[in-house]
Each structure stands twice: as structure tokens, then as C-alpha cells.
C-alpha positions as CSV (number, residue, x, y, z in Angstrom):
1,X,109.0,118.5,92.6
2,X,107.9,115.4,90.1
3,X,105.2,114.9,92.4
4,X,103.2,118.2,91.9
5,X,104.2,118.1,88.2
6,X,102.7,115.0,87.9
7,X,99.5,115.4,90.0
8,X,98.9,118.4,88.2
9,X,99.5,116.7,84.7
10,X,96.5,114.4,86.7
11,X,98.9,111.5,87.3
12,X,98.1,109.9,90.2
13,X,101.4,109.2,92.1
14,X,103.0,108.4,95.4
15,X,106.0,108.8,96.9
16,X,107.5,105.2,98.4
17,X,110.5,106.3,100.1
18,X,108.8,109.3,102.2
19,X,109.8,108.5,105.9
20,X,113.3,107.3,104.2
21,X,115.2,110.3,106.1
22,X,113.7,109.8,109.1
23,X,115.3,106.9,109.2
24,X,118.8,107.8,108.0
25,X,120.7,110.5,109.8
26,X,120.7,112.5,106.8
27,X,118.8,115.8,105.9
28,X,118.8,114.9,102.6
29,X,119.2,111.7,99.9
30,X,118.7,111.8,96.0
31,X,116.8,108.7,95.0
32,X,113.2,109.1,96.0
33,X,110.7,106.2,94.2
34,X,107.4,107.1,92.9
35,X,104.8,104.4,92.1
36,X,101.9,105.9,89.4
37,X,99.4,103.5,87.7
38,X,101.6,101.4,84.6
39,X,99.4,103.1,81.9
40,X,100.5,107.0,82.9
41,X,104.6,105.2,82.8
42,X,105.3,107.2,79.4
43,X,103.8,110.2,79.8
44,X,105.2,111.0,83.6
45,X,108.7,109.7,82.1
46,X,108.1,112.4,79.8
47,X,107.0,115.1,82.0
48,X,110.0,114.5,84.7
49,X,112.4,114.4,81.9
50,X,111.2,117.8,80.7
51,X,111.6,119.0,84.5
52,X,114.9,117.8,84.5
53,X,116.0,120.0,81.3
């Protein structure tokens, strides 16, 4: 869900931990990482803290 949000704020973002549950025999685990440029930090922390609410 962040990573839409983001992209469509136009924060360029990617998702580390994508083939995590492929590797876990799990359908499912909280934690996913995104990497975005340093200068968009602020405004994504922002954006996925307004998601969150």
C-alpha cells in the first residue's frame, strides 16, 4: 500500500524484501523495507504516517 502512495506522491521507491515470503513458509510477514532516494526520506515518512492514521 506505501508503495502506490508513494509512487503516486512521485517518490521513486522499491521494495527490498519482495521475494521475502517465498522464502519463508509463511503467507504473510509485517516488516517489508523500502529504499527511496535520502532527499524524498521526510516527505514519504510523512505520507505513510498519514496512511497509517
Amino acid at each position: 500500500m506505501a508503495l502506490g502512495k508513494l509512487e503516486s506522491e512521485g517518490i521513486r521507491n522499491f521494495l527490498i524484501d519482495k521475494f521475502l515470503p517465498l522464502t519463508h513458509a509463511t503467507a504473510y510477514i509485517e516488516g517489508y523495507r523500502l529504499q527511496l532516494d535520502a532527499p524524498d526520506v521526510l516527505k514519504a515518512k510523512a505520507i505513510i504516517d498519514s496512511i497509517k492514521e
